[in-house]
N, CA, C and O atoms as CSV, one atom per row, in Angstrom:
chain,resi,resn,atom,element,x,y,z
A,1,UNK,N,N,-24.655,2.925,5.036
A,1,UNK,CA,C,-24.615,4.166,4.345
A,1,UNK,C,C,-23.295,4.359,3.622
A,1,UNK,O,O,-22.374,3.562,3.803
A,2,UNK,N,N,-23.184,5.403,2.804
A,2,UNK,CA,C,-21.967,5.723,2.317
A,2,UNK,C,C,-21.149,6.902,2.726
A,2,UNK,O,O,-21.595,7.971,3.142
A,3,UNK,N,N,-19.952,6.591,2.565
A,3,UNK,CA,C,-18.972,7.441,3.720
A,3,UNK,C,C,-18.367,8.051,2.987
A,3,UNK,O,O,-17.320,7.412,2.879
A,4,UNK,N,N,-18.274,9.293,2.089
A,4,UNK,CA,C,-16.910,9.849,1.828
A,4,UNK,C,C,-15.545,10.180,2.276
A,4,UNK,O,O,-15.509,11.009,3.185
A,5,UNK,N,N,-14.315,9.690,1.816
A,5,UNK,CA,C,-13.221,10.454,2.439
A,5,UNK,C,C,-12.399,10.864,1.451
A,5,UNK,O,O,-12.373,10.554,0.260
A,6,UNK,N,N,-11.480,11.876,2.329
A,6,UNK,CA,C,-10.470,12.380,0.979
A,6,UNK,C,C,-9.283,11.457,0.789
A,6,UNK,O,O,-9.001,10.479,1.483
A,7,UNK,N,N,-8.626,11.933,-0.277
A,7,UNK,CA,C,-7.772,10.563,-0.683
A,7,UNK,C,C,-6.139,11.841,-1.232
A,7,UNK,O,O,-6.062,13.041,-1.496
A,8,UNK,N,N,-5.181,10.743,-1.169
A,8,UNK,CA,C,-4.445,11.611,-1.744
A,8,UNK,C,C,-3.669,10.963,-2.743
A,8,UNK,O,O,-3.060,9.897,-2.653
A,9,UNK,N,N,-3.800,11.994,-4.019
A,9,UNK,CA,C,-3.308,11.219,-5.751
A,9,UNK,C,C,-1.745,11.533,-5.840
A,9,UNK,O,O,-1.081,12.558,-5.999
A,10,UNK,N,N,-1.459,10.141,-5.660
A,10,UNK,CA,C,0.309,10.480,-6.697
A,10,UNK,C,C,0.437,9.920,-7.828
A,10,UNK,O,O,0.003,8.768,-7.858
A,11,UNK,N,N,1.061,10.481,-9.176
A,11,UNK,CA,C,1.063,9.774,-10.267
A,11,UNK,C,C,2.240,9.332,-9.947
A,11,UNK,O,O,3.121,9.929,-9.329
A,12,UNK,N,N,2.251,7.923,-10.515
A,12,UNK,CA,C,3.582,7.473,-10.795
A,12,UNK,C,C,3.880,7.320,-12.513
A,12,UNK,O,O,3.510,8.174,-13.318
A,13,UNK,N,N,4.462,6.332,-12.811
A,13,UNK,CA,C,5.226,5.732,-14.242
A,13,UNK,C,C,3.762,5.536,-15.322
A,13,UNK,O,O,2.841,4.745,-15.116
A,14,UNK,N,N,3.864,6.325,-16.278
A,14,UNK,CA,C,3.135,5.866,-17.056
A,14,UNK,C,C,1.163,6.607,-16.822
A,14,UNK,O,O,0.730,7.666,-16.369
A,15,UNK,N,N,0.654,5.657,-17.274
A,15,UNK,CA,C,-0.690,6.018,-16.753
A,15,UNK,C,C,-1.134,5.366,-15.116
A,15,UNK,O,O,-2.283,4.961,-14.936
A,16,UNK,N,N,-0.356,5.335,-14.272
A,16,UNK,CA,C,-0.603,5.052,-13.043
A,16,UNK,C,C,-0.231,6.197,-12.183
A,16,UNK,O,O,0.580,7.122,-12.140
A,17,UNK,N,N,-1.801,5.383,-11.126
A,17,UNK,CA,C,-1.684,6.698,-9.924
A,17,UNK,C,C,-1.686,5.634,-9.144
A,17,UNK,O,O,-1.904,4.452,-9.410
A,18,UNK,N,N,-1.334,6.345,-7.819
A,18,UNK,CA,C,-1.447,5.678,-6.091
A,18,UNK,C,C,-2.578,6.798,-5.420
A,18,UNK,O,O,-2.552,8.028,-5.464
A,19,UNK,N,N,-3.419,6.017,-4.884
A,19,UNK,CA,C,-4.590,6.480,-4.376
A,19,UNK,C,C,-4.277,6.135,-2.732
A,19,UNK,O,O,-4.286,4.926,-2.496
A,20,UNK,N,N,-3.952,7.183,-1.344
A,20,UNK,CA,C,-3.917,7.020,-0.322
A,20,UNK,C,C,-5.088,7.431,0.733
A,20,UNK,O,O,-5.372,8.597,0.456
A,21,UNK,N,N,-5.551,7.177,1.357
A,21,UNK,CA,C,-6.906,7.479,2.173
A,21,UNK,C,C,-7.038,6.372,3.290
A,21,UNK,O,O,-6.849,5.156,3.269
A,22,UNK,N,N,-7.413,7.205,4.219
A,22,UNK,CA,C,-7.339,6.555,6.174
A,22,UNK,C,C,-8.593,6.220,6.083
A,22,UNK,O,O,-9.453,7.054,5.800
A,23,UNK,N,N,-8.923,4.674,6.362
A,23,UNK,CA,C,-10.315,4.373,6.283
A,23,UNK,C,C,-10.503,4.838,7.825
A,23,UNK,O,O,-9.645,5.138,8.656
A,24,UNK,N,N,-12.234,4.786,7.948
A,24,UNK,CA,C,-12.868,5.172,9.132
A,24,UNK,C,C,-12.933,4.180,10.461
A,24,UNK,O,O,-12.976,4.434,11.664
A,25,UNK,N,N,-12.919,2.858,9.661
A,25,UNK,CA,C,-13.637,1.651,9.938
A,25,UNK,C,C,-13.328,0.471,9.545
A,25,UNK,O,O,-13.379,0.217,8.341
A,26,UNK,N,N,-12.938,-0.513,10.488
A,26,UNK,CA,C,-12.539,-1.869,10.133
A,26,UNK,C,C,-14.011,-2.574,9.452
A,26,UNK,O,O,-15.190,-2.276,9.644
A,27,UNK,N,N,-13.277,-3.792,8.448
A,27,UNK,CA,C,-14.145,-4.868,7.597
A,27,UNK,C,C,-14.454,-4.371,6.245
A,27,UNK,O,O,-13.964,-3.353,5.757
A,28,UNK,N,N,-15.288,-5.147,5.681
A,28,UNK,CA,C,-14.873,-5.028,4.405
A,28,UNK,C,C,-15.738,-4.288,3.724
A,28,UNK,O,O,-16.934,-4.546,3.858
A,29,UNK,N,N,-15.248,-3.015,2.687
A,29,UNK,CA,C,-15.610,-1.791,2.469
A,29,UNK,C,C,-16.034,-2.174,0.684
A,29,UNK,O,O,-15.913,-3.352,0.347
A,30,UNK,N,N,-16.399,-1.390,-0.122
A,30,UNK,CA,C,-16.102,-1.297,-1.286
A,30,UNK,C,C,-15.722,0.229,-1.878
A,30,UNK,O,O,-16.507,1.176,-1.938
A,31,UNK,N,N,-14.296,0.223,-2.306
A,31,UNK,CA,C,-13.861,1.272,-2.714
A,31,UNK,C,C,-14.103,1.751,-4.208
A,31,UNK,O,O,-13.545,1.250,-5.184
A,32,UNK,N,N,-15.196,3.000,-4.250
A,32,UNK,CA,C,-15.263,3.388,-5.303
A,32,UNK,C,C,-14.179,4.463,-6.401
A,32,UNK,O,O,-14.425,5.662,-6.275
A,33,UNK,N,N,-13.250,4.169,-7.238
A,33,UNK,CA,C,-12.666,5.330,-7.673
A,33,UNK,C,C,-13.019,5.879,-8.654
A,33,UNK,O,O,-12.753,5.130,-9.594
A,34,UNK,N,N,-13.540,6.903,-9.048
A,34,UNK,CA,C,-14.115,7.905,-10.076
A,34,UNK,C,C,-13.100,9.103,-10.476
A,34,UNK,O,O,-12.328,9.675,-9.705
A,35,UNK,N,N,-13.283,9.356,-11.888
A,35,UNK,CA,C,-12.201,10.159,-12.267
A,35,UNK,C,C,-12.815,11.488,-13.185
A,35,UNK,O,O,-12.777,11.277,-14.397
A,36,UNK,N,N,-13.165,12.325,-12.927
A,36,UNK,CA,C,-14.345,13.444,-13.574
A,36,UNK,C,C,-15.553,12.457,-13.469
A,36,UNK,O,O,-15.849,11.941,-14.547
A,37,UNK,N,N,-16.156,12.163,-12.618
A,37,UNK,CA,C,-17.503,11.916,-11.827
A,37,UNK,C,C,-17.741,10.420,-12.547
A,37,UNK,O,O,-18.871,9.935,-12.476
A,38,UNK,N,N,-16.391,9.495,-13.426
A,38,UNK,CA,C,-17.301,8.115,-13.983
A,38,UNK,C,C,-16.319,7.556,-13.421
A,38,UNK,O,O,-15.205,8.049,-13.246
A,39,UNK,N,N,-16.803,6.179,-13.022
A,39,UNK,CA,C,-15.882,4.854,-12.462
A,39,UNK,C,C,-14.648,5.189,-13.408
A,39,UNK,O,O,-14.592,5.756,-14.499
A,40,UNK,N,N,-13.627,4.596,-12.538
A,40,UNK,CA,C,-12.306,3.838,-13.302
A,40,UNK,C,C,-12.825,2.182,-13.733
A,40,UNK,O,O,-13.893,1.707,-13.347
A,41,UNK,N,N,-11.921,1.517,-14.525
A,41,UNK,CA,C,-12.360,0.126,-15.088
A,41,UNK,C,C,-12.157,-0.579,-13.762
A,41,UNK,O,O,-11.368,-0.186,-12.902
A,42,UNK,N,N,-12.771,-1.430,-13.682
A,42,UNK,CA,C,-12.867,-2.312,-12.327
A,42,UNK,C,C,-13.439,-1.589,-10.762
A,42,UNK,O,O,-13.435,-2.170,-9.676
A,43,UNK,N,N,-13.782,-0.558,-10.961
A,43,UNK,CA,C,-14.507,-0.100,-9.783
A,43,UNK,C,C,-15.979,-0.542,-9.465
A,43,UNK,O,O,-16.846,-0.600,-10.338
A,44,UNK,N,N,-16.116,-0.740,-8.617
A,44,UNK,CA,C,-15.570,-0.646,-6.828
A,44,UNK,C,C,-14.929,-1.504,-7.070
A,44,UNK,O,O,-15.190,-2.450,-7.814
A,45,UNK,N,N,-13.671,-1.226,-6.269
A,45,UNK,CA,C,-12.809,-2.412,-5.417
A,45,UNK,C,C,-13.272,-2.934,-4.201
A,45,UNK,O,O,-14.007,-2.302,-3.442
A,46,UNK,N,N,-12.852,-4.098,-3.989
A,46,UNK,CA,C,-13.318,-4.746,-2.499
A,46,UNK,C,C,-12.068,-4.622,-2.036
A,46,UNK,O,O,-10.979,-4.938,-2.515
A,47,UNK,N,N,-12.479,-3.974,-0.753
A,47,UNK,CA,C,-11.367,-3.839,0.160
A,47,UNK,C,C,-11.117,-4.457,1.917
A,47,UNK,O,O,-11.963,-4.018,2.696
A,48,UNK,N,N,-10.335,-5.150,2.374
A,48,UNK,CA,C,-10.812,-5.891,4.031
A,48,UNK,C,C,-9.538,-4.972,4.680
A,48,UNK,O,O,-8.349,-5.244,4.513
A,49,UNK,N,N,-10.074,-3.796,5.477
A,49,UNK,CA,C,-9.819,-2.848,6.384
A,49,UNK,C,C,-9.845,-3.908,7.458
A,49,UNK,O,O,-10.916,-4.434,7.759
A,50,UNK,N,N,-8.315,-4.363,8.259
A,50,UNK,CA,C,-8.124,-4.997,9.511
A,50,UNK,C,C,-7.508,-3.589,10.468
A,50,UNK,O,O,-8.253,-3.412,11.432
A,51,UNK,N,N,-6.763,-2.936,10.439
A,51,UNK,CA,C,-7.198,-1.395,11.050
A,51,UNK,C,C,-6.639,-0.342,11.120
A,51,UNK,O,O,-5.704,-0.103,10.355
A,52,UNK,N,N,-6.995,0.427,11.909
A,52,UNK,CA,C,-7.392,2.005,11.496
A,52,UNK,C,C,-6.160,2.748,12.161
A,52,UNK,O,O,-5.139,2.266,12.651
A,53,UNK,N,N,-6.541,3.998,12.038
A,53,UNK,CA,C,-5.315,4.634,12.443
A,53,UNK,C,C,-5.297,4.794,14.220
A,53,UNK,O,O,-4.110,4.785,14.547
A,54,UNK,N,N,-6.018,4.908,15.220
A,54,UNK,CA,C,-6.109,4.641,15.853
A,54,UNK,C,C,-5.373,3.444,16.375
A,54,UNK,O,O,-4.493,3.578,17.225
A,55,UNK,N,N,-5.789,2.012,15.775
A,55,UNK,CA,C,-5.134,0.919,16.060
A,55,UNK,C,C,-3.361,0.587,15.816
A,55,UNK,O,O,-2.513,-0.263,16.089
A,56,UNK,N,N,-3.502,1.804,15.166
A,56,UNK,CA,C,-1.437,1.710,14.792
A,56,UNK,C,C,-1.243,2.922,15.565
A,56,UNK,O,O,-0.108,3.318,15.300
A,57,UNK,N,N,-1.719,3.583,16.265
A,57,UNK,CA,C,-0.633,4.250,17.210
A,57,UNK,C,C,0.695,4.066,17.624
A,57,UNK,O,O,0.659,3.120,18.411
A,58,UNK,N,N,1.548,4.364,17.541
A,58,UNK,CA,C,2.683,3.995,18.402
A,58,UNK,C,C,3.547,2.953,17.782
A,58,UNK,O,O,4.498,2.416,18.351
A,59,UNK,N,N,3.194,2.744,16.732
A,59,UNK,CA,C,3.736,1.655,15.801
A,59,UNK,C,C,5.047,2.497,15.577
A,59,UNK,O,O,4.875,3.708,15.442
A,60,UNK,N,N,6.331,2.017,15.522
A,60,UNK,CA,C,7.333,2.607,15.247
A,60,UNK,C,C,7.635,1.980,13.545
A,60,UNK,O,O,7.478,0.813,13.186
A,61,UNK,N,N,8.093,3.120,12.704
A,61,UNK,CA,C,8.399,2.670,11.498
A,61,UNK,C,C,9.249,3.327,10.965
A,61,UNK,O,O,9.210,4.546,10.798
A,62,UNK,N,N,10.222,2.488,10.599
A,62,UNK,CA,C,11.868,2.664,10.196
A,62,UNK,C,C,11.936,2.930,8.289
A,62,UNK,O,O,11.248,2.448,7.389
A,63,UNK,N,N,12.813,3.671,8.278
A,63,UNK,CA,C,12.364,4.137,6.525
A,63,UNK,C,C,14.033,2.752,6.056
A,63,UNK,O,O,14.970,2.394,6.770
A,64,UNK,N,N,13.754,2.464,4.925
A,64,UNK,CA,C,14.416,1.417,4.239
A,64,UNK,C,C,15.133,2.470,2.935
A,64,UNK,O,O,14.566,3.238,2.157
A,65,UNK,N,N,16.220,2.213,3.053
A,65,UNK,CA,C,17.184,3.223,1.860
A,65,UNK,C,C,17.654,2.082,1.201
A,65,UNK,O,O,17.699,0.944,1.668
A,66,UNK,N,N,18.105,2.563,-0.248
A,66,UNK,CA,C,18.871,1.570,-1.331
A,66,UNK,C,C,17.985,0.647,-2.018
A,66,UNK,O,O,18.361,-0.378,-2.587
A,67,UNK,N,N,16.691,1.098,-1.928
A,67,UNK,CA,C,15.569,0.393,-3.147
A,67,UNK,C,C,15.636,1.099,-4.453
A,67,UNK,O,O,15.758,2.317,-4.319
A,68,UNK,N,N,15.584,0.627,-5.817
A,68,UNK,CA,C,15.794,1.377,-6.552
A,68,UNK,C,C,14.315,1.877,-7.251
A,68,UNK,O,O,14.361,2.836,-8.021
A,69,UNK,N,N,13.234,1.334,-7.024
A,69,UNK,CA,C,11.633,1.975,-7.277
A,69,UNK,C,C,10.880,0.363,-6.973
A,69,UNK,O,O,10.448,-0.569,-7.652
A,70,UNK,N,N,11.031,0.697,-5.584
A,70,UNK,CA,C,10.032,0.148,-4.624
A,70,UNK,C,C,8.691,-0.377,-5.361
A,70,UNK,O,O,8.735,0.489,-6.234
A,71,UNK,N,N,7.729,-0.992,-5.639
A,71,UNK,CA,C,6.525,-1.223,-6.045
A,71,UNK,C,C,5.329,-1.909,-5.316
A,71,UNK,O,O,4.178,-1.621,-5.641
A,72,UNK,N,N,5.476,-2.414,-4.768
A,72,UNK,CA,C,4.387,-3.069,-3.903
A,72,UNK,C,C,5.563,-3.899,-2.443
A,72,UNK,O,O,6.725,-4.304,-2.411
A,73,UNK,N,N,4.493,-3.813,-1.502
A,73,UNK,CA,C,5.345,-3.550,-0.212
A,73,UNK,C,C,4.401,-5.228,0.523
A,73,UNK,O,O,3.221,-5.094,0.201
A,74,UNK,N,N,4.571,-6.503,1.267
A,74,UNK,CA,C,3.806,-7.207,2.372
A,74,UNK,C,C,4.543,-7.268,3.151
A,74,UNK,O,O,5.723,-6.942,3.026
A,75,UNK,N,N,4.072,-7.657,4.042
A,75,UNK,CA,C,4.256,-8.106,5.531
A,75,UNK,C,C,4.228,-9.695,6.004
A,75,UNK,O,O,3.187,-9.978,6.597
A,76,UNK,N,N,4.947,-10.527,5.890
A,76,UNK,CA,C,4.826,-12.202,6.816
A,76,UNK,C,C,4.199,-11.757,8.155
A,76,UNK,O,O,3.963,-10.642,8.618
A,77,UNK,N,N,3.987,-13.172,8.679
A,77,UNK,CA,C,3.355,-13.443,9.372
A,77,UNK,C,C,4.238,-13.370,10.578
A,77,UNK,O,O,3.772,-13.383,11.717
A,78,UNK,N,N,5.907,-13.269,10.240
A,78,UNK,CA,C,6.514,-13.353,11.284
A,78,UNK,C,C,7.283,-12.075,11.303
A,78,UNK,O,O,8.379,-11.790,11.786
A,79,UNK,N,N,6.479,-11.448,10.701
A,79,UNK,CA,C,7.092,-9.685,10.490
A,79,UNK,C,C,8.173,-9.610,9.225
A,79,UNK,O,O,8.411,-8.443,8.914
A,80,UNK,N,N,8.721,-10.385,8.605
A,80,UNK,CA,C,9.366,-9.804,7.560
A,80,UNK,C,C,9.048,-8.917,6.304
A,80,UNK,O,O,8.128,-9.457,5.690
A,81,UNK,N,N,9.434,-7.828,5.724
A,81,UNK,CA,C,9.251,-7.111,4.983
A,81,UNK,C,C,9.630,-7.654,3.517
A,81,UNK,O,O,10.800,-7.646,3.136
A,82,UNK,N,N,8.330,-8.237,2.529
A,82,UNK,CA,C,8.898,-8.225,1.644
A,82,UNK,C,C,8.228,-6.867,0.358
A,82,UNK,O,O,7.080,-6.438,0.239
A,83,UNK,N,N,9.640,-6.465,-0.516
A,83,UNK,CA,C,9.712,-5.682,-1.061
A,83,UNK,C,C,9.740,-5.888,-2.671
A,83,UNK,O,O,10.766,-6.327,-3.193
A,84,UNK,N,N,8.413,-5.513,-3.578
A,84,UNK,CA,C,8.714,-5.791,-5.076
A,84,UNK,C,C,9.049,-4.647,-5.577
A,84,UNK,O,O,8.330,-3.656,-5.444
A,85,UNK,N,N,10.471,-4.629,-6.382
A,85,UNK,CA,C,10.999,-3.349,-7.046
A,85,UNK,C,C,11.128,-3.848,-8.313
A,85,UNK,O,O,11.540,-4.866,-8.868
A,86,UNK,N,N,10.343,-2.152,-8.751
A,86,UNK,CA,C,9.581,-2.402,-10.461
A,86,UNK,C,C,10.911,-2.729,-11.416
A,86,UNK,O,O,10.996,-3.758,-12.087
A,87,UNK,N,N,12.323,-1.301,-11.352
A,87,UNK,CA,C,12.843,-1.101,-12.390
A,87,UNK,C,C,14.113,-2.128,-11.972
A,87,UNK,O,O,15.016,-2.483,-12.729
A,88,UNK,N,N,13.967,-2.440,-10.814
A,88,UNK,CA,C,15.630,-3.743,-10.713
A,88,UNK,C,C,14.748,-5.022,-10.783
A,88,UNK,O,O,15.417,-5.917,-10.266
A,89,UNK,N,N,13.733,-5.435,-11.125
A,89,UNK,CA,C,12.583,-6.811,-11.773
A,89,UNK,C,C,13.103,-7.514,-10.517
A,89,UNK,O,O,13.653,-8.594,-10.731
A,90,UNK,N,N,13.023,-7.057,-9.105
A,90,UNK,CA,C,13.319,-8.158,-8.197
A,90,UNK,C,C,12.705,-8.195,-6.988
A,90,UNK,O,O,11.946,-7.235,-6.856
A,91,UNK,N,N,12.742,-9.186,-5.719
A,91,UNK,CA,C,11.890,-9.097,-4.753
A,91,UNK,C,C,13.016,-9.158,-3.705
A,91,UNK,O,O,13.854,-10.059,-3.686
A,92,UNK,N,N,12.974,-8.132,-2.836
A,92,UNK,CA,C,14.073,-7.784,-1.988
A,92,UNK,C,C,13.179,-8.306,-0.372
A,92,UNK,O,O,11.953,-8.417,-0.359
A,93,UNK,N,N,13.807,-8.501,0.535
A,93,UNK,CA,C,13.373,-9.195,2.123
A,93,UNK,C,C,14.428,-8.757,2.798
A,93,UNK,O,O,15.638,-8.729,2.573
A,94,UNK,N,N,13.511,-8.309,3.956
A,94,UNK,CA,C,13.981,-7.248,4.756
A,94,UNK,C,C,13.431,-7.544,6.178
A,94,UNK,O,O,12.204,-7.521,6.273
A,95,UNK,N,N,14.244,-7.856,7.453
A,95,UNK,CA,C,13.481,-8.243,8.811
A,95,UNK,C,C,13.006,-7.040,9.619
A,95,UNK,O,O,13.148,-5.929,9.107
A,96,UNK,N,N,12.552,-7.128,10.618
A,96,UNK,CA,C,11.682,-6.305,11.109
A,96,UNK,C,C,12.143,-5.338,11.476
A,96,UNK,O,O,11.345,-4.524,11.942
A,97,UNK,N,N,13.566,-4.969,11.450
A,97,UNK,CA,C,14.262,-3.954,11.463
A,97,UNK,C,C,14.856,-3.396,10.633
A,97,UNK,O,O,15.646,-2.507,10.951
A,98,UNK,N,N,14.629,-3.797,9.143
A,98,UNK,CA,C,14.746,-3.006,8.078
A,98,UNK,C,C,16.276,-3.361,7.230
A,98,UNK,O,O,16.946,-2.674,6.459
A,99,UNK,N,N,16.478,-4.883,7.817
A,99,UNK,CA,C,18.227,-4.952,7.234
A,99,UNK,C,C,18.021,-5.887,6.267
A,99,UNK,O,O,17.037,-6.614,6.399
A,100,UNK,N,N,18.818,-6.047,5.212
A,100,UNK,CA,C,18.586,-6.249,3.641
A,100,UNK,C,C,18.887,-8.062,4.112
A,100,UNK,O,O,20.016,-8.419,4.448
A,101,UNK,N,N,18.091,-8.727,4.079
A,101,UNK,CA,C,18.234,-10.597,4.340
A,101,UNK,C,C,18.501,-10.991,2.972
A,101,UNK,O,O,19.614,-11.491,2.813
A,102,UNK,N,N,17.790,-10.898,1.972
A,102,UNK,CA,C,18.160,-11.470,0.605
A,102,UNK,C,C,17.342,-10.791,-0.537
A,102,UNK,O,O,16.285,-10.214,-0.281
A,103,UNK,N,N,18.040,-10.897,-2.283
A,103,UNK,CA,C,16.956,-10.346,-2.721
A,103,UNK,C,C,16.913,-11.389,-3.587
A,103,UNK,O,O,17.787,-12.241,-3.429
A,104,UNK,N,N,15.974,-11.578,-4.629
A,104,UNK,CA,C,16.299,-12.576,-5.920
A,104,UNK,C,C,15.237,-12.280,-7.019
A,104,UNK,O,O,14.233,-11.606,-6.786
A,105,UNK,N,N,15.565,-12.911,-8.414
A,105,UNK,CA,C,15.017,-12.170,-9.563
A,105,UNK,C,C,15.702,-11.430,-10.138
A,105,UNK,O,O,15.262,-10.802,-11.101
């Protein structure tokens, strides 16, 4: 079936938004985004929900200062934080405690 949830819109730079919303349910979903009731270009997205809010309870998370516009955020496999920042064109790495290891670009 299909599940509605609410989402929350931030515009950023330009014609971009950030779309935030707590899925219900782990595996793989397809996210529809509509903007006055018609798709955006490329909608649905496929999305693989590994988990929920429930499953991060208790997760402790440390805020990172001295990025100059942050852009897309992963995670290694061995916990390192890597960080793409839009307006300094670089990729900053950061260990699991949030201390600046290297940046480059």
């Amino acid at each position: 079936g299909v599940t509605t949830v609410k989402c929350r819109v931030a515009r950023r730079e330009g014609h971009t938004y950030e779309l935030t919303y707590q899925p219900q349910s782990r595996g793989q979903h397809d996210l529809n985004v509509k903007v006055y009731g018609r798709p955006i270009k490329n909608s649905p997205f496929t999305v693989a929900v590994r988990k929920t809010a429930p499953d991060c309870q208790g997760i402790h998370v440390k805020s990172i200062t001295g990025l100059k516009s942050p852009w897309q955020l992963a995670v290694t496999k061995e916990g390192l934080i890597v960080v793409a920042e839009y307006t300094a064109h670089c990729i900053t790495v950061f260990d699991r405690e949030g201390h600046k290891l290297r940046s480059f670009g």
